[in-house]
C-alpha positions in Angstrom: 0.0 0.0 0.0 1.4 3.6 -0.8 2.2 6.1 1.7 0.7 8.9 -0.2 -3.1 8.4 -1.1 -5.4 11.2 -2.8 -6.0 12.7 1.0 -2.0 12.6 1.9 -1.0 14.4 -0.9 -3.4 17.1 -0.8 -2.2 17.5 2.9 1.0 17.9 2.0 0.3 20.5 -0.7 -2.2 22.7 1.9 1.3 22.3 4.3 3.7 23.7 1.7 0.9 26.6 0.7 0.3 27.7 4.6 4.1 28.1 4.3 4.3 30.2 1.5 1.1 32.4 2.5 2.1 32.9 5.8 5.5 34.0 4.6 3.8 36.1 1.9 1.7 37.8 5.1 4.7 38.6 7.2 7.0 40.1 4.2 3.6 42.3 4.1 3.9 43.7 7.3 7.5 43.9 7.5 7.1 46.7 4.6 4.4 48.5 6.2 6.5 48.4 9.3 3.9 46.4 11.3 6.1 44.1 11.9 9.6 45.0 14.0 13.2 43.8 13.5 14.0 41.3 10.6 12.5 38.5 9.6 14.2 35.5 7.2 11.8 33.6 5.5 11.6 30.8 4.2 10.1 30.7 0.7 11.2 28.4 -1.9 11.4 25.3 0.7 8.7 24.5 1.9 8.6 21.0 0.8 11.5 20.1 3.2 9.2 21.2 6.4 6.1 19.4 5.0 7.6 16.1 3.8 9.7 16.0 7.3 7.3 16.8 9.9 4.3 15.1 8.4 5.9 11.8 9.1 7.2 12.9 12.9 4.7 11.6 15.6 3.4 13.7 18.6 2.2 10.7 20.4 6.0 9.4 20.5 7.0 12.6 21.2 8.8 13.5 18.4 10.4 16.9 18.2 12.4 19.5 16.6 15.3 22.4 16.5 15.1 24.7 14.1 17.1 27.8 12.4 16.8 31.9 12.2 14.6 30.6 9.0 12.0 28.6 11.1 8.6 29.9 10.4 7.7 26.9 7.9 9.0 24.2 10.5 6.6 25.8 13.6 3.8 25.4 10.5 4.5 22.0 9.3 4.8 20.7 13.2 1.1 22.4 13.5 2.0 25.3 15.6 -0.9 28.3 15.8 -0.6 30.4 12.5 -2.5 33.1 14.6 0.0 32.8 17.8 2.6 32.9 15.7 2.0 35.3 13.6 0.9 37.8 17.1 4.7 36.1 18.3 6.3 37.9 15.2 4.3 41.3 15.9 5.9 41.3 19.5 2.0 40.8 20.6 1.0 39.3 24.2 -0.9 36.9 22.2 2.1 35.1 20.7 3.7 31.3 21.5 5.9 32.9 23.6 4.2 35.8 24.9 6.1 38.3 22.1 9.5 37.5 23.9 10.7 35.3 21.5 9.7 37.2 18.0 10.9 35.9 14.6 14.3 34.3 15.4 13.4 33.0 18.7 9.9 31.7 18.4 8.9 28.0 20.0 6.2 25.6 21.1 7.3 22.5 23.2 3.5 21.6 22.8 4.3 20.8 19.1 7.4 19.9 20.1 9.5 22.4 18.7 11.9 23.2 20.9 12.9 26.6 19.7 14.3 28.8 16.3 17.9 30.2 17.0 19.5 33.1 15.8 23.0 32.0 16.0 23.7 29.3 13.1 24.2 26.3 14.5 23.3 26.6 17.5 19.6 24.6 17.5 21.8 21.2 16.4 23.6 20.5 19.9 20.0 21.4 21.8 19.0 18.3 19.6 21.2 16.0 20.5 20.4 16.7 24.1 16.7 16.0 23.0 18.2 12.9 21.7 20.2 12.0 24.5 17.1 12.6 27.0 14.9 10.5 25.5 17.5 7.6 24.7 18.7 7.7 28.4 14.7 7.8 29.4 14.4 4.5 27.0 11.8 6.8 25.1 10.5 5.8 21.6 11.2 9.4 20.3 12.9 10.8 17.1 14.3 14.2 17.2 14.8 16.5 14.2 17.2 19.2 13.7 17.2 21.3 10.7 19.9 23.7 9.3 21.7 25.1 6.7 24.5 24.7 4.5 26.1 27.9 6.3 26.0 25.8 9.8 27.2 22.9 8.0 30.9 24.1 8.4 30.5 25.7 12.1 32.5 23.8 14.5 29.2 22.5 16.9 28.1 20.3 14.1 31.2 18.2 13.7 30.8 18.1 18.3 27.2 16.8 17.7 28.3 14.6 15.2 30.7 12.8 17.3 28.5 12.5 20.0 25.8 11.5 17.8 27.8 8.3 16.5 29.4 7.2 19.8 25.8 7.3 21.8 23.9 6.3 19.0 21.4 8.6 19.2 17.8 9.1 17.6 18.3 12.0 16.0 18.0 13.1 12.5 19.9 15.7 10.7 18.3 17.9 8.1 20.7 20.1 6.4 18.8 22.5 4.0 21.3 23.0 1.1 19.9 26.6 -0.2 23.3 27.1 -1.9 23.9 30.4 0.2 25.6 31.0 3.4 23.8 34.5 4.2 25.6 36.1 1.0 28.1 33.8 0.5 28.2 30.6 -2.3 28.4 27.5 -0.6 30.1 26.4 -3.0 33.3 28.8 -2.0 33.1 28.0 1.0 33.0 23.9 1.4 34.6 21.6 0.6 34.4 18.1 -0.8 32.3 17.2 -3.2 29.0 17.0 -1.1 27.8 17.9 2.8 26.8 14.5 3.7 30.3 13.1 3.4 30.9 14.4 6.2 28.6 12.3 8.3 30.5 8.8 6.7 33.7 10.4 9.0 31.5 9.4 12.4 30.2 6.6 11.0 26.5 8.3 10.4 24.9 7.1 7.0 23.7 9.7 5.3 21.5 10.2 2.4 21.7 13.8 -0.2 18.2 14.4 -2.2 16.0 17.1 -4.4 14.8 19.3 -1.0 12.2 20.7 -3.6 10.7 17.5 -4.4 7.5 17.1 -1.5 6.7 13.5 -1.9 10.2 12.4 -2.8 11.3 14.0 1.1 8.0 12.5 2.6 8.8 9.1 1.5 12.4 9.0 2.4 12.2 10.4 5.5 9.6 8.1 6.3 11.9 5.3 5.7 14.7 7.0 7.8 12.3 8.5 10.9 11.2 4.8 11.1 14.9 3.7 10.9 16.4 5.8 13.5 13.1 5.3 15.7 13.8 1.4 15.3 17.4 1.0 15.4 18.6 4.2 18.0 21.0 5.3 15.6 21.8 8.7 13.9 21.0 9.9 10.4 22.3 12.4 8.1 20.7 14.1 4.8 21.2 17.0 2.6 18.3 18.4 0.9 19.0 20.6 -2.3 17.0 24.0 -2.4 17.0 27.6 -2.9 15.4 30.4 -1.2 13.7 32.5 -3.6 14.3 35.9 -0.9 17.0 37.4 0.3 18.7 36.5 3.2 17.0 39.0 4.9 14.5 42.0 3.8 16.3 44.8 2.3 19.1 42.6 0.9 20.0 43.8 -2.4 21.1 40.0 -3.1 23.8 40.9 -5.7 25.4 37.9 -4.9 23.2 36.3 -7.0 21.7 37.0 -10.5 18.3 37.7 -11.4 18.2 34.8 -13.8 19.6 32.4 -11.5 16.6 33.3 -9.3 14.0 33.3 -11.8 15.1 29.9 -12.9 14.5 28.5 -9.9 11.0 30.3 -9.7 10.2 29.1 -12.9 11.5 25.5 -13.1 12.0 24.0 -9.1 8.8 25.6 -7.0 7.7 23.1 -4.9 4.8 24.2 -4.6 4.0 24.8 -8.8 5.7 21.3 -9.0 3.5 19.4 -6.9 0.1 21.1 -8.4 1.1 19.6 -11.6 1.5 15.9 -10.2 -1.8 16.4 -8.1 -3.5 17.2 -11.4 -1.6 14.7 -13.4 -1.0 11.8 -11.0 -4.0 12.4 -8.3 -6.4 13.3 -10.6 -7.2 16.4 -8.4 -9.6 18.9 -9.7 -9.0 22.5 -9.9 -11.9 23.0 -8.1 -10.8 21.1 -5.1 -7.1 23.3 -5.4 -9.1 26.5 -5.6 -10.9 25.7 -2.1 -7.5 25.1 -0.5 -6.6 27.9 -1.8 -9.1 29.4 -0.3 -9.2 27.9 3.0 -5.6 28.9 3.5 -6.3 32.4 2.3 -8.8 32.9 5.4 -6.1 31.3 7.8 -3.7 33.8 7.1 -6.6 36.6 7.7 -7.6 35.4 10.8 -3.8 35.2 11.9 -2.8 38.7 10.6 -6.6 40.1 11.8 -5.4 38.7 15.7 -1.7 39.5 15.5 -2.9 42.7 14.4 -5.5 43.6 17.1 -3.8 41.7 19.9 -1.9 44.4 22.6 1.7 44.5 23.3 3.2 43.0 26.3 2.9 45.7 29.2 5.7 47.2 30.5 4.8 45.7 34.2 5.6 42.1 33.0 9.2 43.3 31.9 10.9 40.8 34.1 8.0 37.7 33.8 9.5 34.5 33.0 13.2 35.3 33.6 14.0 32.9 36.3 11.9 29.6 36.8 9.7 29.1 40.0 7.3 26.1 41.4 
């Protein structure tokens, strides 16, 4: 029996569009200045976050670690659009109160155990996820996503180690968007590849088309069930591209126009997997238009609350600094 049936894949194209919309929504407000600080989002890759965290399980605990570009991961793990969204307006309202904003937003509930500004950083918190629930004899896989950027910072090749002599259940996700803030990966590693890498710590590791949805669903079905069954750690890198800048305002002339436009044009995820749902599913255009159309009022709702949701007052400055019972 396949994994994907008429009602999977349509759930894993309305995961990729929430993405994208929501994404859409907060570019919006960061250029009507709604929306405070910076913001790095994560348009182009959706289909990583939907074919990853579709096949984690809450009821096994299952969690995650995520980067500076974690929006799409909070979505796919089913974290409140509205909450977050209020969490990116600095509202009272938000998954962490507005404390956490953009960079910083989490929600253990989901099991997502926090974005990170500083690269790297969300991959050792991951392996003590790991470690937790190996030492607790738990049945839990945890997830850490992050870029090819982090890929050459010094905590990966720590975890890594640790990772191979515990054997722990954890699953690395690098995102291979081919740019290290402004910088081509390709300058700045390597080898021929990012997963070879893992072979040095004994980790198997696996490198596939990140813009493919039901190509990462299946795999990572076969290696969430892997590491779940055998306690061991995985490795894959998933090709992809960012169709932003790194961050708003960048002027991204590290890049060409072209070069983007191709990738617009030719590797959307989202545009990709519309075709096969047509072509394979047999999935009418009526159906796609309500999704449409369902995730349209979503993002409404979630802008409409973030929007009319009051800022944190000035009293509860200090709330939620130090830990009490």
């Amino acid at each position: 029996m396949s994994l994907i049936n008429n009602k999977k894949a349509l759930q894993l194209y309305e995961t990729m569009l929430l993405i994208r919309k929501f994404e859409s929504a907060a570019l919006d407000l960061y250029s009507k200045n709604i929306m405070k600080g910076s913001i790095h989002v994560y348009i182009g890759q959706e289909a990583i976050a939907a074919g990853v965290c579709s096949n984690l399980d809450k009821d096994s605990d299952d969690c995650i670690t995520t980067t500076h570009r974690g929006h799409g991961h909070l979505l796919a793990m089913d974290a409140d659009p509205s909450k977050m969204m209020a969490e990116l307006l600095g509202r009272e309202t938000g998954l962490c109160k507005g404390r956490g904003g953009s960079m910083h937003i989490t929600d253990v509930k989901n099991g997502v155990y926090g974005a990170n500004g500083i690269v790297g950083a969300g991959i050792p918190i991951a392996a003590g996820l790991a470690f937790s629930a190996m030492y607790r004899k738990e049945n839990s896989v945890t997830a850490t996503f992050f870029g090819d950027g982090a890929a050459n910072e010094g905590v990966l090749y720590e975890t890594l180690n640790l990772a191979g002599i515990y054997s722990l259940p954890i699953f690395f996700i690098c995102e291979n968007n081919k740019y290290a803030q402004t910088t081509p990966s390709k300058n700045t590693t390597s080898g021929k590849n990012i997963i070879s890498r893992a072979s040095s710590f004994g980790i198997e590791s696996l490198k596939l088309d990140g813009n493919d949805v039901e190509n990462v669903f299946m795999e990572c079905n076969r290696i969430i069930e892997l590491i779940r069954k055998e306690k061991r750690p995985f490795f894959i890198e998933a090709d992809t591209y960012r169709f932003k800048g790194h961050w708003q305002g960048d002027p991204e002339i590290y890049r060409s126009k072209d070069e983007v436009n191709r990738w617009i044009e030719k590797k959307c995820p989202i545009k990709l997997y519309k075709k096969k749902l047509i072509e394979k599913y047999k999935i009418s255009e009526n159906i796609l238009n309500n999704t449409h159309k369902k995730v349209d009022s979503i993002i409404k709702d979630a802008v409409s609350f973030a929007i009319s949701s009051s800022e944190p007052d000035q009293s509860s400055l200090f709330d939620d600094i130090y830990f009490s019972d």
